[in-house]
VMD Tcl script that builds the backbone (N, CA, C; Angstrom):
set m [mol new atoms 228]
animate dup $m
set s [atomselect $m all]
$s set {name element resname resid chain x y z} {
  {N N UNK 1 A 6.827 20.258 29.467}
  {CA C UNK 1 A 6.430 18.888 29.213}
  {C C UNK 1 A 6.662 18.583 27.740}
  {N N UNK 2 A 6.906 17.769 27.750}
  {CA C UNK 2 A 7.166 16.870 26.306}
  {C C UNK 2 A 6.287 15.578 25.904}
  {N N UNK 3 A 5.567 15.237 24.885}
  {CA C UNK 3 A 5.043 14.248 24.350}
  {C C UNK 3 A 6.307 13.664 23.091}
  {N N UNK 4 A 6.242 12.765 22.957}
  {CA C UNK 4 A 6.684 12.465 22.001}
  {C C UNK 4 A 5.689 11.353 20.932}
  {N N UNK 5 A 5.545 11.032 19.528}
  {CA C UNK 5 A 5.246 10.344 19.203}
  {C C UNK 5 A 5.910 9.575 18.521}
  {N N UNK 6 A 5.872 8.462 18.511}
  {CA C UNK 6 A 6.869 7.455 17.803}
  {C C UNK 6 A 6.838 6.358 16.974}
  {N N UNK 7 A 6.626 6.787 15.570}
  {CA C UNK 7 A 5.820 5.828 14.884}
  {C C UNK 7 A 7.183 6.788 13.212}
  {N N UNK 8 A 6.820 5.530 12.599}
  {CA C UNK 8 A 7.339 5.903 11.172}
  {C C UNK 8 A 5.828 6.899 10.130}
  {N N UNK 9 A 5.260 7.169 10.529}
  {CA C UNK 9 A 4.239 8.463 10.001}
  {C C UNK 9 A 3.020 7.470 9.266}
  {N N UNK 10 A 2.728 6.412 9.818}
  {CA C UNK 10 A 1.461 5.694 9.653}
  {C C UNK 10 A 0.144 6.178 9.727}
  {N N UNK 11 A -0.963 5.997 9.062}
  {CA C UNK 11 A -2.373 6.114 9.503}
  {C C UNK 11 A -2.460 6.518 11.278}
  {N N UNK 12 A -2.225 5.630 11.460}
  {CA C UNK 12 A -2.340 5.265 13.157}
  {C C UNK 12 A -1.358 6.616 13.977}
  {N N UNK 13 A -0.309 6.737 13.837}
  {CA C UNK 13 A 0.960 7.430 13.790}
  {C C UNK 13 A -0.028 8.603 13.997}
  {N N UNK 14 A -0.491 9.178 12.849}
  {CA C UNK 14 A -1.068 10.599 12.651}
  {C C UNK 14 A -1.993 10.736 13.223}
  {N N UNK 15 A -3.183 9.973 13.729}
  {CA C UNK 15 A -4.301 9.752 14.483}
  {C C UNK 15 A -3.910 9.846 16.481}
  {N N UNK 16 A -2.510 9.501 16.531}
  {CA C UNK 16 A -2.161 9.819 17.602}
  {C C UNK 16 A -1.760 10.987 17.887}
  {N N UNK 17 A -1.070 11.337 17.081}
  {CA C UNK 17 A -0.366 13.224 16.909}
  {C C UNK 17 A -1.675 14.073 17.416}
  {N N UNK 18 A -2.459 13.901 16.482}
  {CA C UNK 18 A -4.221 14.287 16.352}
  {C C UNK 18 A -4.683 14.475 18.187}
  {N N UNK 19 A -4.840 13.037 18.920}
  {CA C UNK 19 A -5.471 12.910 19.521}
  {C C UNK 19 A -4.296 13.436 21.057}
  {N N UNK 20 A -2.954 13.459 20.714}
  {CA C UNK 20 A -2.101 14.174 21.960}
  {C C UNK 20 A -2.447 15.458 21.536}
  {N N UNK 21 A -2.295 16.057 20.519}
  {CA C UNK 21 A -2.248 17.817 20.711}
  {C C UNK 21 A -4.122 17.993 21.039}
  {N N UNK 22 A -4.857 17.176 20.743}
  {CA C UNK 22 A -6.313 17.555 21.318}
  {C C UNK 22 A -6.497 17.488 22.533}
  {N N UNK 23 A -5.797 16.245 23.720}
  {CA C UNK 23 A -5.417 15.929 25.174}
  {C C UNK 23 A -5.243 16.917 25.633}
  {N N UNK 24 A -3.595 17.715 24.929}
  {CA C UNK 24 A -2.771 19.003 25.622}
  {C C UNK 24 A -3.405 20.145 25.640}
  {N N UNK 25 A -4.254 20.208 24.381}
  {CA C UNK 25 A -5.406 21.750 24.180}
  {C C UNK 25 A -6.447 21.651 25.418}
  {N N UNK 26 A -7.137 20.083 25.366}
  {CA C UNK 26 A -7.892 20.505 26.133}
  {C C UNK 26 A -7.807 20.606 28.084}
  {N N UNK 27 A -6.867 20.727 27.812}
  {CA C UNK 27 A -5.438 20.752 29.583}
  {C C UNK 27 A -5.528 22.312 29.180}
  {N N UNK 28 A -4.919 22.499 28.464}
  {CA C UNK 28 A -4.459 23.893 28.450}
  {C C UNK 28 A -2.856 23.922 28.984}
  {N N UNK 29 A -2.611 22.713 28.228}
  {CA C UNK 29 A -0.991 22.480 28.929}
  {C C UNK 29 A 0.256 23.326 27.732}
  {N N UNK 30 A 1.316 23.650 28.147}
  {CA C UNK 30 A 2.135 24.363 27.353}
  {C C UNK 30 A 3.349 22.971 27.302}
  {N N UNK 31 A 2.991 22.735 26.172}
  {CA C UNK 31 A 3.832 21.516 25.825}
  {C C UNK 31 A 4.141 21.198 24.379}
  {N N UNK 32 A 5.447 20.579 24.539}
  {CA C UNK 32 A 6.251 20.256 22.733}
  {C C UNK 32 A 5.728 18.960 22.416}
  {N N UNK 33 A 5.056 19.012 21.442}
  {CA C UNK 33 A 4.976 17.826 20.337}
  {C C UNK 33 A 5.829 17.030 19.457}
  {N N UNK 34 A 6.378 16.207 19.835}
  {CA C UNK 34 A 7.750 15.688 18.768}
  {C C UNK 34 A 7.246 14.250 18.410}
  {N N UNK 35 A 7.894 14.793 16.661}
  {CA C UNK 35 A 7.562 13.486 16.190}
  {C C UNK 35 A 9.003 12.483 15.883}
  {N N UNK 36 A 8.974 11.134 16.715}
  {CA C UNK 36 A 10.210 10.462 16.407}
  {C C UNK 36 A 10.112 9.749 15.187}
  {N N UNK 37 A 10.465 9.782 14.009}
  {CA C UNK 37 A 10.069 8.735 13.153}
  {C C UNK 37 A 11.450 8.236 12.505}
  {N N UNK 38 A 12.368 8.335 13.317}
  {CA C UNK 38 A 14.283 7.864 12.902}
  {C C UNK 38 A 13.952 6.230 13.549}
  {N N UNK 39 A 13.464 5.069 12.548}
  {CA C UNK 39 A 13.944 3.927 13.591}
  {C C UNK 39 A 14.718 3.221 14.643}
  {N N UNK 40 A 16.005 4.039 14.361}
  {CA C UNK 40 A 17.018 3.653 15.445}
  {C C UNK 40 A 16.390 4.784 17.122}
  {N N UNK 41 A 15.813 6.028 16.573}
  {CA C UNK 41 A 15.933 6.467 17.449}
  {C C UNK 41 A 14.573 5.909 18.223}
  {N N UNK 42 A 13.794 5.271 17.560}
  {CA C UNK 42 A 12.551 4.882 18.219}
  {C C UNK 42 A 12.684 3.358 18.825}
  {N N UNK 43 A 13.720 2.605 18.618}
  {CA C UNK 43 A 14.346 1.335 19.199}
  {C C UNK 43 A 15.054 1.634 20.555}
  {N N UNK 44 A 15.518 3.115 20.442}
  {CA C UNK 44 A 16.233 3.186 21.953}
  {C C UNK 44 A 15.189 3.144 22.955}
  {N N UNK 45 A 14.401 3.657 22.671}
  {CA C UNK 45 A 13.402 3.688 23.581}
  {C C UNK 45 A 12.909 2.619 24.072}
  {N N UNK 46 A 13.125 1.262 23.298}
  {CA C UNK 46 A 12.837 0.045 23.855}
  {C C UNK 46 A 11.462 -0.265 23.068}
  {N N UNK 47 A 11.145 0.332 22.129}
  {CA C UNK 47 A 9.672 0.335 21.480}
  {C C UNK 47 A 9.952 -0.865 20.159}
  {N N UNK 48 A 9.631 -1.917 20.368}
  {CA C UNK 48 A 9.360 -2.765 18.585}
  {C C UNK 48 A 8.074 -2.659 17.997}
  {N N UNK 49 A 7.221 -2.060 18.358}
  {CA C UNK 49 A 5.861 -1.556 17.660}
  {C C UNK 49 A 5.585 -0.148 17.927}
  {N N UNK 50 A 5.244 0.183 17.038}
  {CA C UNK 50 A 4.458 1.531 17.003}
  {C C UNK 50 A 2.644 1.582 16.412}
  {N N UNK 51 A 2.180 2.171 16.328}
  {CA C UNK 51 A 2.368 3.665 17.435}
  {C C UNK 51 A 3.017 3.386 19.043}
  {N N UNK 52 A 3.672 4.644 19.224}
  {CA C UNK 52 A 4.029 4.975 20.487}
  {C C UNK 52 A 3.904 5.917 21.309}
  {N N UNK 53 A 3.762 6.317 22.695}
  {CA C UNK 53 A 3.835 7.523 22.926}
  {C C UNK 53 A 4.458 7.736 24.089}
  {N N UNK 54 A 5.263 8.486 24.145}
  {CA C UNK 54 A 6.023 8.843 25.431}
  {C C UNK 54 A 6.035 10.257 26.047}
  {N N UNK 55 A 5.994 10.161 27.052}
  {CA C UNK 55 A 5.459 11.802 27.875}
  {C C UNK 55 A 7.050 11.896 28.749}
  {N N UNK 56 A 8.054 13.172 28.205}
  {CA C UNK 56 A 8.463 13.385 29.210}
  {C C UNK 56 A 9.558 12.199 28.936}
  {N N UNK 57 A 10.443 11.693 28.068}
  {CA C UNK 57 A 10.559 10.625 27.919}
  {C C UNK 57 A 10.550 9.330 28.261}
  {N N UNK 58 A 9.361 8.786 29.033}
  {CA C UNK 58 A 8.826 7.564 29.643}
  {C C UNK 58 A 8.099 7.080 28.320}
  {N N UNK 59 A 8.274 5.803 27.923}
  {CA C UNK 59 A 7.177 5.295 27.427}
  {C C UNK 59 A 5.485 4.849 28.030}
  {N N UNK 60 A 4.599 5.622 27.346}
  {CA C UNK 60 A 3.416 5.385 28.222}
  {C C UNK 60 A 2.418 4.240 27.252}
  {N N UNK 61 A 2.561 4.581 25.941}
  {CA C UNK 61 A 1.597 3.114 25.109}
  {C C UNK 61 A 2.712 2.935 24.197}
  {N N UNK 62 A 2.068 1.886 23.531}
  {CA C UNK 62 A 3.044 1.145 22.985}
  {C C UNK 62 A 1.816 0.162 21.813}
  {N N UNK 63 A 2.131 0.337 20.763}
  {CA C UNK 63 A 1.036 -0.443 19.653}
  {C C UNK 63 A -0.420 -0.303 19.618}
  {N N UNK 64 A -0.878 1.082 20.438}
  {CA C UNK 64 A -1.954 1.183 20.051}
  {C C UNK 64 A -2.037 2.899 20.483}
  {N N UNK 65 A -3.881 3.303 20.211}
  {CA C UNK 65 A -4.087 4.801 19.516}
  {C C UNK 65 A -4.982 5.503 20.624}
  {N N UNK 66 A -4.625 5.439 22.160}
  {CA C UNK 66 A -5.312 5.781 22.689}
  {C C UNK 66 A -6.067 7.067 22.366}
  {N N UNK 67 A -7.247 7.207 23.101}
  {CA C UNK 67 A -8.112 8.630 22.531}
  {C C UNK 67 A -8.009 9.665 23.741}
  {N N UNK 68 A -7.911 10.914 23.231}
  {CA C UNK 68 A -7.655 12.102 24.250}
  {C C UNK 68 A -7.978 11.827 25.076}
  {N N UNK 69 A -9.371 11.382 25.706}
  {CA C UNK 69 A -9.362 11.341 27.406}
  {C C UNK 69 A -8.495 10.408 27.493}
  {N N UNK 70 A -8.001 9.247 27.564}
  {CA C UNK 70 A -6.860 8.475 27.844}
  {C C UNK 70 A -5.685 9.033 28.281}
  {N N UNK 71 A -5.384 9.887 27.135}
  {CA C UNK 71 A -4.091 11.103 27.106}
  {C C UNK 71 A -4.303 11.714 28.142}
  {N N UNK 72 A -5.158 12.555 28.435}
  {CA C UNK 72 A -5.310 13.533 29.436}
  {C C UNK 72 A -5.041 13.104 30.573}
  {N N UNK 73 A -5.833 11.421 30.953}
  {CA C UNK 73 A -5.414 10.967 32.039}
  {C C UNK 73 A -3.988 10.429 32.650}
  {N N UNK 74 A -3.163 10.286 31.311}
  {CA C UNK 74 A -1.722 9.951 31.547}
  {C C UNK 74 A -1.191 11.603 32.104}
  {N N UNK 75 A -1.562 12.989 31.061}
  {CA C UNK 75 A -1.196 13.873 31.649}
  {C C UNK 75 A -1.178 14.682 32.871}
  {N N UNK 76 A -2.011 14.118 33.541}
  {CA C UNK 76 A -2.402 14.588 34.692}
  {C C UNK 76 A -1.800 13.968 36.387}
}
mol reanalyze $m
mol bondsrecalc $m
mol representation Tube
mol addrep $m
């Protein structure tokens, strides 16, 4: 599994990083953390706001900081 985060390394940005690898720990999931912060590469995705987050490469939020249980529930 793959998360991705997709933000240019904002407040918000880092608070999401934070709150996916706390989601995946508390899964106990074996999964890569990637951070997109190349604008072009975060436009392919179809994203004009960030924060972002994409699982697996689907976009799942989009301009805001959901909190681990949120996460968990997308992971599952």
């Amino acid at each position: 599994m793959k998360l991705q985060i997709l933000g240019t390394g904002c407040p918000k940005c880092k608070k999401l990083t934070e709150n996916a690898e706390a989601a995946a720990k508390a899964l106990e999931l074996d999964c890569e953390i990637e951070k997109v912060t190349d604008i072009n590469e975060i436009v392919k995705f179809g994203v004009m706001m960030t924060p972002a987050l994409a699982i697996d490469g689907q976009v799942k939020v989009v301009g805001k900081v959901p909190g681990p249980d949120e996460i968990q529930q997308m992971l599952t």
